[in-house]
C-alpha positions in Angstrom: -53.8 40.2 -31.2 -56.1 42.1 -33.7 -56.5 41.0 -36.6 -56.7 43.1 -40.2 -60.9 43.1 -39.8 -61.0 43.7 -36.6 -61.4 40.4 -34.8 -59.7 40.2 -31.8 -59.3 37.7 -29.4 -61.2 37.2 -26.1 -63.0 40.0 -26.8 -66.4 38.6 -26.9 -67.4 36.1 -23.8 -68.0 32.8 -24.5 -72.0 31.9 -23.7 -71.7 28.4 -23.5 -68.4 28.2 -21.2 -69.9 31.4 -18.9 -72.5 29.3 -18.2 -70.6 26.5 -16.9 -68.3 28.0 -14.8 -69.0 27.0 -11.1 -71.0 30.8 -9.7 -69.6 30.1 -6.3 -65.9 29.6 -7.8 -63.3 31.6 -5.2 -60.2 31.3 -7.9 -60.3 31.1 -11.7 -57.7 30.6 -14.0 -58.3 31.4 -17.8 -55.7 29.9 -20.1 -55.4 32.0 -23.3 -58.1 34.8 -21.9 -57.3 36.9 -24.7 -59.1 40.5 -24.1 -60.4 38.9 -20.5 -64.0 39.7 -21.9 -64.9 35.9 -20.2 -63.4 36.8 -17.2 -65.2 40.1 -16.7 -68.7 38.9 -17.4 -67.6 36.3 -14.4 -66.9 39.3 -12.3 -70.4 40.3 -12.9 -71.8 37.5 -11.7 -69.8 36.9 -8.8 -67.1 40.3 -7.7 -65.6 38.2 -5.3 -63.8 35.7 -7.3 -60.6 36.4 -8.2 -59.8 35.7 -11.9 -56.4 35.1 -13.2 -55.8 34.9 -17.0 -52.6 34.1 -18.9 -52.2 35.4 -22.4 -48.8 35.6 -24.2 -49.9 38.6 -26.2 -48.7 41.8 -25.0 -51.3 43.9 -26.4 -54.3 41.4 -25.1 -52.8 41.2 -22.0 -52.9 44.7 -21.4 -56.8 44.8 -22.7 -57.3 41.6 -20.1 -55.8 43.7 -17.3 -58.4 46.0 -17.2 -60.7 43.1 -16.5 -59.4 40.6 -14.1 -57.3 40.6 -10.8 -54.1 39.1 -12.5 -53.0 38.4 -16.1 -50.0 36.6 -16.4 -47.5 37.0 -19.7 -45.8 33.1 -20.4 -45.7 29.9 -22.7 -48.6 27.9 -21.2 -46.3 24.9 -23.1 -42.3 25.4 -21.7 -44.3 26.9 -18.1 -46.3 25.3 -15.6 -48.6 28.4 -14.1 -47.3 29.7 -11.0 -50.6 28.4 -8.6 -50.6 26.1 -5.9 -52.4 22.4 -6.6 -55.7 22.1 -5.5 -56.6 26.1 -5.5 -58.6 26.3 -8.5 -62.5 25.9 -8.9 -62.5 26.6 -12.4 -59.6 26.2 -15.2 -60.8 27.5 -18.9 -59.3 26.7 -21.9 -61.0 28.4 -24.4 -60.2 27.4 -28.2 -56.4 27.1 -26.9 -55.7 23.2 -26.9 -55.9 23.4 -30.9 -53.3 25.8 -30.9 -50.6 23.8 -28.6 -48.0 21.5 -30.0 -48.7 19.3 -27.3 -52.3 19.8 -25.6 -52.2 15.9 -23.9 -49.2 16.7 -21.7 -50.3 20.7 -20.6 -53.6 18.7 -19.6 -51.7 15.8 -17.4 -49.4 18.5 -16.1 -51.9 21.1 -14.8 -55.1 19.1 -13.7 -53.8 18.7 -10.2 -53.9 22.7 -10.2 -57.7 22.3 -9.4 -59.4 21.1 -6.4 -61.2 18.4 -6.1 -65.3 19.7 -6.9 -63.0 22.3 -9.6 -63.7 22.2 -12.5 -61.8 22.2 -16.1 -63.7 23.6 -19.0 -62.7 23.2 -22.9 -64.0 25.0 -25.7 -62.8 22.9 -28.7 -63.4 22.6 -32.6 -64.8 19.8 -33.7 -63.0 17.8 -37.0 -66.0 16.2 -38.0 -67.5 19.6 -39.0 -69.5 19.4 -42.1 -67.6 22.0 -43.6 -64.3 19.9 -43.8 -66.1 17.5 -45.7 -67.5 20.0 -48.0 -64.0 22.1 -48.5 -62.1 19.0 -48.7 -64.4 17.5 -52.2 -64.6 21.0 -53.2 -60.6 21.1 -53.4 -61.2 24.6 -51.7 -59.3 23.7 -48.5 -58.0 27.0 -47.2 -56.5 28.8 -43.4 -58.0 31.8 -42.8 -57.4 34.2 -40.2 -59.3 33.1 -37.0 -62.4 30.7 -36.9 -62.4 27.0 -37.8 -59.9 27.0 -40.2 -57.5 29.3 -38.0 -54.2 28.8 -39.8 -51.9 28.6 -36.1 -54.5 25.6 -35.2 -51.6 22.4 -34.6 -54.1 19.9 -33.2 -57.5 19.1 -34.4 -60.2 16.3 -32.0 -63.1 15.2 -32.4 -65.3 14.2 -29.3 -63.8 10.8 -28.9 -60.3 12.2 -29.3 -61.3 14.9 -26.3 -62.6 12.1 -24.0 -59.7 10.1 -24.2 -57.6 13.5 -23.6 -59.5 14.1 -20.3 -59.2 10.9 -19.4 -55.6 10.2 -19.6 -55.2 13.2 -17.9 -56.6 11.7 -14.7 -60.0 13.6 -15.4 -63.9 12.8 -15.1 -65.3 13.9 -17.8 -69.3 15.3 -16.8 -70.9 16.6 -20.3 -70.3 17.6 -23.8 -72.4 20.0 -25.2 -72.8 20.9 -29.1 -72.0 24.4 -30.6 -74.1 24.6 -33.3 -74.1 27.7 -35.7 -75.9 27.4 -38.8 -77.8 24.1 -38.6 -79.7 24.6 -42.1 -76.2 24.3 -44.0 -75.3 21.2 -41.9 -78.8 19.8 -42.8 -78.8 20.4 -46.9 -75.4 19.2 -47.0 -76.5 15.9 -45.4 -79.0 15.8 -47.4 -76.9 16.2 -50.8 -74.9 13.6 -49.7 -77.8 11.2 -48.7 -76.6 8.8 -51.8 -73.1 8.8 -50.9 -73.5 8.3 -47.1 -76.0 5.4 -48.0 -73.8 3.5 -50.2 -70.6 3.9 -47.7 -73.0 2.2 -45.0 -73.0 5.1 -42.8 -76.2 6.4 -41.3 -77.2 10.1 -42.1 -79.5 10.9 -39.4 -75.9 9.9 -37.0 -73.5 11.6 -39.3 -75.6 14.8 -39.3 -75.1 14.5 -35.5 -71.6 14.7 -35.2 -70.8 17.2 -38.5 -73.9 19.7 -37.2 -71.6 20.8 -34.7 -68.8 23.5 -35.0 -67.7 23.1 -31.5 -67.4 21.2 -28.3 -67.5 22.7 -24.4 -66.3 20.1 -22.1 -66.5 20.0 -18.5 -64.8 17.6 -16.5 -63.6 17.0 -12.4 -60.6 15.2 -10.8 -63.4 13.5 -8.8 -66.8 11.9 -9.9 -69.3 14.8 -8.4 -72.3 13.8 -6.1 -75.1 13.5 -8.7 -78.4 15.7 -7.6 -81.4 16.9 -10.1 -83.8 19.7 -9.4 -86.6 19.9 -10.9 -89.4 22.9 -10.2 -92.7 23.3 -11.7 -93.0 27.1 -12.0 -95.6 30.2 -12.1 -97.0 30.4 -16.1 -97.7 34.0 -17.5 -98.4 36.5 -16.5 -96.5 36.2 -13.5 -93.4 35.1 -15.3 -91.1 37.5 -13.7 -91.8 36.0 -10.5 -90.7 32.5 -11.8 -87.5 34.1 -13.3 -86.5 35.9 -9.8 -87.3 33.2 -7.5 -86.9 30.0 -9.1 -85.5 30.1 -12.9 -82.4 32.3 -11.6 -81.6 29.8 -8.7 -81.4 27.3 -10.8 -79.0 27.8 -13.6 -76.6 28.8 -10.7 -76.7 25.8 -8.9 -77.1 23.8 -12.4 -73.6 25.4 -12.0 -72.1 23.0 -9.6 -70.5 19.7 -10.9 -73.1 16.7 -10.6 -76.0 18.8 -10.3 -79.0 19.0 -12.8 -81.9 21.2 -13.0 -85.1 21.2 -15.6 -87.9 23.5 -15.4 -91.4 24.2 -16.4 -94.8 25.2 -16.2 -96.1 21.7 -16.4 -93.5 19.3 -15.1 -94.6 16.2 -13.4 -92.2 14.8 -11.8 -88.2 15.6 -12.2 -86.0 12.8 -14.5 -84.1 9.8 -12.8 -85.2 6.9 -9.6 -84.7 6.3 -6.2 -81.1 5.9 -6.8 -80.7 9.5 -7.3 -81.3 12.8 -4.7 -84.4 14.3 -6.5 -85.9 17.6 -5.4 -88.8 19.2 -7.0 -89.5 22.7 -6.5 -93.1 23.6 -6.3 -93.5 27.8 -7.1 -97.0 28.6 -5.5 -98.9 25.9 -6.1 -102.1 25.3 -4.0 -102.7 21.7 -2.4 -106.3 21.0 -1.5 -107.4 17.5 0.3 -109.1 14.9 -2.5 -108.0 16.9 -5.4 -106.0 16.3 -8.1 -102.8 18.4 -6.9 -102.7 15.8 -3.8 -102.4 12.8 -5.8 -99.5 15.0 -7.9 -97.9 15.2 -4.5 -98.6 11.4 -3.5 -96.7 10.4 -6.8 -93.9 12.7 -6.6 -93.8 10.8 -2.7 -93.9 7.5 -3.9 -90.6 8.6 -6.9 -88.4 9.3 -4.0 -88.5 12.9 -4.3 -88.1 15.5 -1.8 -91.1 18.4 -2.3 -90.6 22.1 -1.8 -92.8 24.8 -1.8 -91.4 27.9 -2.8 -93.9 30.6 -1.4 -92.9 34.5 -1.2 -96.4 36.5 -0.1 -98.8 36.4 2.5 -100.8 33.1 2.3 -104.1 35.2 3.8 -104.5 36.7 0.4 -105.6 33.5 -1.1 -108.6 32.3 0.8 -108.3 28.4 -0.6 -105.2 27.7 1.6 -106.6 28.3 4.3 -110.0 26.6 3.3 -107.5 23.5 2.3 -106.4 23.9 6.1 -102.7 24.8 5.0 -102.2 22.3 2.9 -100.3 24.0 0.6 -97.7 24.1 3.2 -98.7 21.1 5.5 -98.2 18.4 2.1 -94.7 18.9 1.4 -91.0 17.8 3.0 -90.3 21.3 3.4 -91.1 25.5 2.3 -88.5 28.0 1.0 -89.7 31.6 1.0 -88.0 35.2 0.7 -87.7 37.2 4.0 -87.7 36.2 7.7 -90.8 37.4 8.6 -92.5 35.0 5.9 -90.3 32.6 7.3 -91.7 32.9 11.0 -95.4 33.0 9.8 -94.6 29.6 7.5 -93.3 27.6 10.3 -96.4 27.5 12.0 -97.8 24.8 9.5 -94.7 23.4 8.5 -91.0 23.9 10.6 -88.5 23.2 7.8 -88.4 26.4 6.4 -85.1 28.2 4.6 -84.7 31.8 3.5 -83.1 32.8 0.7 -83.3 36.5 0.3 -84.6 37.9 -3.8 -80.7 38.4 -5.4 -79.3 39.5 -8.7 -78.0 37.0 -11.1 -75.8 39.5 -13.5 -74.6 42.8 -12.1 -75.8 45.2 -15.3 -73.3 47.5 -16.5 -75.0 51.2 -14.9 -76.4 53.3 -18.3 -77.8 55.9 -16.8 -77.1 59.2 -15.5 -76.1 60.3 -18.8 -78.0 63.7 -19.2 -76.7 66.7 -16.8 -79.2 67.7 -14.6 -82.1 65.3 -15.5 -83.6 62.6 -13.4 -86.3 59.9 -14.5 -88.4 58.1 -11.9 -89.7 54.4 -12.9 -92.7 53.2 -11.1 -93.9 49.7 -11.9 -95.3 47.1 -10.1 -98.7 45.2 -9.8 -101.6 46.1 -7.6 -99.8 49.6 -6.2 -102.8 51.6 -7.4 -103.9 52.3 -3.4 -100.1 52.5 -2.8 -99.1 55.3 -4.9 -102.4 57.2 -4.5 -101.7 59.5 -2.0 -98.2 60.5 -3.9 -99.6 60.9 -6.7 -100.2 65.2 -6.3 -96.9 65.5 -5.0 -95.4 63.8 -8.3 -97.2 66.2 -10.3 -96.1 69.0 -8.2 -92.4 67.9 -8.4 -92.6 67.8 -12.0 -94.3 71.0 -12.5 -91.4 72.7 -10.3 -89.2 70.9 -12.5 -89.7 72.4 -15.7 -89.1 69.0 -17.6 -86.0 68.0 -15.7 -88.1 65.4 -13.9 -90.0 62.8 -15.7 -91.8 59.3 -15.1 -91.7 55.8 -16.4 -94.8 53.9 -15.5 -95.1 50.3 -16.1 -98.6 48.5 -15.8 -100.5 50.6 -13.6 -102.6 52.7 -16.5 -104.6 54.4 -13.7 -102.3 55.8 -11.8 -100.4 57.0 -15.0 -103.8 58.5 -16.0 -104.3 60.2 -12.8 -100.8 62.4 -13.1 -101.7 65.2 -14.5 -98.0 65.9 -15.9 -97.0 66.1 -19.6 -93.3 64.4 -18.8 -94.3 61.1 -18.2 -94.2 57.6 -20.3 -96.0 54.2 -19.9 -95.7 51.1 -20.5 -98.4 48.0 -20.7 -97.7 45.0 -18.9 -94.4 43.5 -20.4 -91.4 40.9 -20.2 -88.9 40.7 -17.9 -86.8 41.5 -20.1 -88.5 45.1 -21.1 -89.2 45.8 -17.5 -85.3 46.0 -16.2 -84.6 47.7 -20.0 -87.0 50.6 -18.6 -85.6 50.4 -15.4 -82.0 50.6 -16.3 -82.6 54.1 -18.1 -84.0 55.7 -15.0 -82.2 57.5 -12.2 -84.7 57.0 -9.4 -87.1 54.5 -8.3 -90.1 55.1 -6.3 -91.4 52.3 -4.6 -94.2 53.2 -2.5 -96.2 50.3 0.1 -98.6 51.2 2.5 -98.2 49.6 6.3 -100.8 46.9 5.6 -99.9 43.2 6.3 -100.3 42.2 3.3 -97.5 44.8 2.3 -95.8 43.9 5.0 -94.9 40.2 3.9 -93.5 41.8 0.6 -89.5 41.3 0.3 -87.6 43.8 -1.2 -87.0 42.8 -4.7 -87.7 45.7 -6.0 -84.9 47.8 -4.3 -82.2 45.3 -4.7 -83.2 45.6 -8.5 -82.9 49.2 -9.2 -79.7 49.2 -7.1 -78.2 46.8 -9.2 -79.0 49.1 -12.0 -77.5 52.1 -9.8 -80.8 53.9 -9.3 -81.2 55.9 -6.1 -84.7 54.4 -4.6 -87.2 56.6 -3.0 -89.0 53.8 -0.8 -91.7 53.5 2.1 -90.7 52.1 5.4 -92.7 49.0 4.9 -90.7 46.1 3.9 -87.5 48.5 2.7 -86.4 50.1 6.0 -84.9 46.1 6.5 -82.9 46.7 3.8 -82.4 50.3 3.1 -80.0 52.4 4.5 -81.5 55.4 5.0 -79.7 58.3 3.0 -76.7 56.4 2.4 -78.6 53.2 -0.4 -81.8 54.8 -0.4 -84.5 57.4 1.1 -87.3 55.7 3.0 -89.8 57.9 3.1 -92.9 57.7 5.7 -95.2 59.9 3.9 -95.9 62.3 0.7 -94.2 65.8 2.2 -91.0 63.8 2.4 -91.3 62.8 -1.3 -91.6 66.4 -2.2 -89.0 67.5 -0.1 -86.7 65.0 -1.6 -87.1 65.5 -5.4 -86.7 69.1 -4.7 -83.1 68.3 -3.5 -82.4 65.9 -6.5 -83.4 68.1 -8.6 -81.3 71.2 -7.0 -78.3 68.6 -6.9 -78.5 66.0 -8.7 -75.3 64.6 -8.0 -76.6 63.9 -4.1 -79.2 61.4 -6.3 -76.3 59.5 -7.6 -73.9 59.5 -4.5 -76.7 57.4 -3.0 -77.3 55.5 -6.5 -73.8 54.7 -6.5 -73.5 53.0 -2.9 -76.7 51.4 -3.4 -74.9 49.8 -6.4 -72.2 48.8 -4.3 -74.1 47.0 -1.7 -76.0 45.0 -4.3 -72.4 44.0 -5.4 -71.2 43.0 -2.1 -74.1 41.5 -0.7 -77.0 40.5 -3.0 -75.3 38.8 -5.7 -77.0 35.2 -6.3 -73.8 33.6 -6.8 -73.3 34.3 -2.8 -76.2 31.9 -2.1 -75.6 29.1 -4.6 -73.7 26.6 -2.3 -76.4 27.3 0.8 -79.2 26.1 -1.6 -77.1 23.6 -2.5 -76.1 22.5 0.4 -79.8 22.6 1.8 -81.1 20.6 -1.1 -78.7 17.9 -0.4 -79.5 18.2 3.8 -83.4 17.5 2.4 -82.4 14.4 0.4 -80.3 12.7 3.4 -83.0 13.3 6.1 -85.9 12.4 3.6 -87.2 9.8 5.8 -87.2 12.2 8.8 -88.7 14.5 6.6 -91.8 12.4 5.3 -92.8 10.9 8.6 -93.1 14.2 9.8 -95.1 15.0 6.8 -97.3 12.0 7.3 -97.6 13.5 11.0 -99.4 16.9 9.9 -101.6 15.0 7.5 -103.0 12.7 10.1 -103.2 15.6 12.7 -105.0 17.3 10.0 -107.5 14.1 9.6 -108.0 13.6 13.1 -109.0 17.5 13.7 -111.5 16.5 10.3 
């Protein structure tokens, strides 16, 4: 309930046990959810699960209503919950097992309430906090309201204490990973008591280890997990957006799953652990050549064991080394995942194991704009659209000028074409972060995304769209790539040429409301369909298909190499 300052809790999601919880999970139950602000950050990351929280508190339960499917008001102690065993993917106690009488026997009676890949996360204090130390030579031992020293905290652990909780439980415990707030106090207390911790035989470098921390998250299954690491070597700047959409995203969902483990960088050579593991190592974009250096990066990551995919999302013709490498690029790996069908068909021609996995959304943004009656905000951003957004460019300034200031424009990286518009009402932008770029986005009503019918356009996907839906903009799109995807006038307005454009800002601007109708759907299908959580268990799943047919897999890549030499 809230406290006298204003704390209140489960009001604030917890990072560390968000990020853990399984993004495919159908049914979660959190134990002491508090406000049910954990719970519905889940929700955006996956609508579809159904969250169930139990909090005693009357008043928290009726915050944690407004955020999950269920709440439930009993003792978690004197009441087993009212769910089946087996049904649970995820079970969360957050900073509750302190406050129980008896934590050991809730643990042994409820584990069987998850299935066997679920998962059971703990969020835990940990005794061996520095500050104990400190408060307890300081005679300044105190309970305070809520934190560490919470005065309705019964039991206290420290990580050996937790293990052997999990354990006698009938659990598998999977990792332990450090809170750490504040590591410069930890550090200069450690250091003061260098003499002390020297002549008591205990080392400091190990004792600063365990006090640094202020808090545990465990995760642990009823089943040892099949272990799996993925490793990518991604796209450096300036293309760092690309890396974050198609690769970086992916990952810490599937890094999700119990047993898996994912590491990333710009530079990796090869991902951790031997042949005795399933290793895949994602390769974003990068060009093989015969003889060269990248070949013999591919010949090593072979002879590890590891299965190689090329993750490739645009039309190969535009770079004139792959095909002067004879495909290689596509020919020298197990396997290629890209973005959209059609890439998919025009990839198999070098190399037949091919998987789509459509650009997604990891977090479904809370919509912020909309907020000014009657005004509308177009964003245009993108690289290389300079040809694209040419002939639109008069009927922009037109559409403005009719406007009277109740239509502006938000360019991003293209200064020329932000040049070019002759209106006073617009804004831009250099090349930024990912970051920035959706900030912009998020405080714009419409999105114009404009591609001519070339084929290089034409092997775009329609990232784009799906973002600016997710942030409930109504998009203003060419038929190229988006007429797949858009629904015309219901998630969108494809529009084949300028006139259109015109025509349709005029009726925004008349009724704006029409603008967020379509906004709002749009929103609604990125919800229901082009969520990454929705895909996590088919990458998964494909990863692990990869690994058991390795064999398969690189004598059919020794088979286009030698077809390749024998054309030579």
């Amino acid at each position: 309930m809230p406290h006298e300052d204003g704390f209140i809790y489960g009001s604030d999601a917890n990072p560390d046990l968000l990020s853990r919880i399984p993004r495919d999970a159908a049914t979660i139950l959190d134990i002491g959810c508090g406000a049910g602000a954990l719970g519905g950050a889940f929700r955006r990351i996956n609508p579809r699960t159904r969250v169930i929280g139990i909090e005693p508190d009357p008043a928290l339960a009726a915050r944690a209503r407004t955020h999950l499917d269920e709440v439930l008001s009993l003792d978690i102690e004197t009441t087993r919950p009212p769910i089946e065993d087996g049904s649970l993917d995820a079970m969360i106690f957050g900073d509750v097992l302190e406050h129980l009488r008896d934590p050991w026997a809730v643990l042994k009676r409820d584990a069987s309430l998850l299935a066997d890949q679920g998962v059971l996360l703990v969020c835990i204090p940990n005794l061996e906090h520095w500050s104990f130390a400190a408060r307890l030579l300081a005679g300044a031992w105190t309970y305070e309201d809520h934190g560490l020293y919470d005065r309705t905290h019964l039991r206290w652990f420290t990580p050996r204490m937790m293990q052997q909780a999990l354990v006698e439980a009938g659990l598998v415990p999977i990792e332990v990973a450090p809170r750490i707030f504040l590591p410069e106090q930890a550090e200069a207390f450690a250091a003061a008591m260098a003499p002390a911790l020297k002549t008591l035989g205990i080392d400091q470098a190990g004792w600063l280890d365990r006090s640094r921390p202020l808090q545990y998250v465990w995760r642990a299954t009823r089943r040892p997990p099949k272990t799996m690491i993925v490793g990518a070597r991604t796209l450096a700047d300036p293309v760092a957006a690309m890396a974050e959409v198609r690769v970086l995203q992916p990952l810490r969902d599937i890094a999700t799953a119990p047993g898996i483990g994912t590491i990333a960088s710009a530079d990796l050579p090869m991902p951790p652990g031997g042949r005795e593991m399933d290793r895949v190592m994602i390769l974003q974009r990068l060009f093989l050549r015969p003889g060269t250096e990248s070949l013999g990066y591919i010949q090593g990551l072979r002879g590890s064991g590891a299965v190689i995919v090329q993750e490739f999302d645009d039309d190969p013709e535009r770079w004139p080394e792959i095909a002067a490498a004879d495909d290689m690029t596509f020919r020298a790996v197990h396997a290629v995942q890209t973005s959209t069908p059609r890439l998919a068909r025009l990839l198999r021609q070098w190399n037949q194991e091919v998987e789509v996995f459509p650009n997604s959304i990891e977090t479904l943004p809370v919509p912020r704009n909309f907020r000014e009656p009657g005004q509308l905000t177009i964003f245009f951003g993108a690289l290389n659209r300079e040809a694209d957004i040419a002939p639109f460019l008069p009927v922009l300034d037109q559409a403005m000028a009719e406007a009277e200031g109740r239509l502006r424009i938000e360019v991003v990286h293209d200064r020329a074409s932000f040049d070019a518009l002759a209106t006073p009402h617009k804004r831009f932008t250099p090349s930024c972060d990912y970051a920035t770029y959706r900030g912009i986005m998020a405080g714009c009503e419409l999105a114009f995304l404009p591609l001519a019918r070339t084929r290089f356009n034409s092997m775009k996907s329609d990232i784009k769209a799906v973002e600016a839906a997710s942030h409930r903009l109504c998009c203003l799109a060419s038929p190229t790539v988006y007429e797949d995807s858009i629904r015309d006038g219901e998630t969108g307005v494809i529009l084949p040429d300028p006139a259109a454009l015109l025509a349709t800002l005029r009726g925004f601007i008349a009724n704006p409301d029409a603008a967020r109708t379509i906004a709002e759907t749009a929103h609604g299908w990125v919800r229901d369909e082009r969520m990454a959580a929705y895909q996590m268990r088919r990458r998964i799943d494909w990863y692990r298909s990869l690994c058991d047919r390795r064999g398969a897999l690189d004598a059919a890549l020794e088979a286009r190499l030698a077809s390749l030499a024998q054309a030579a």
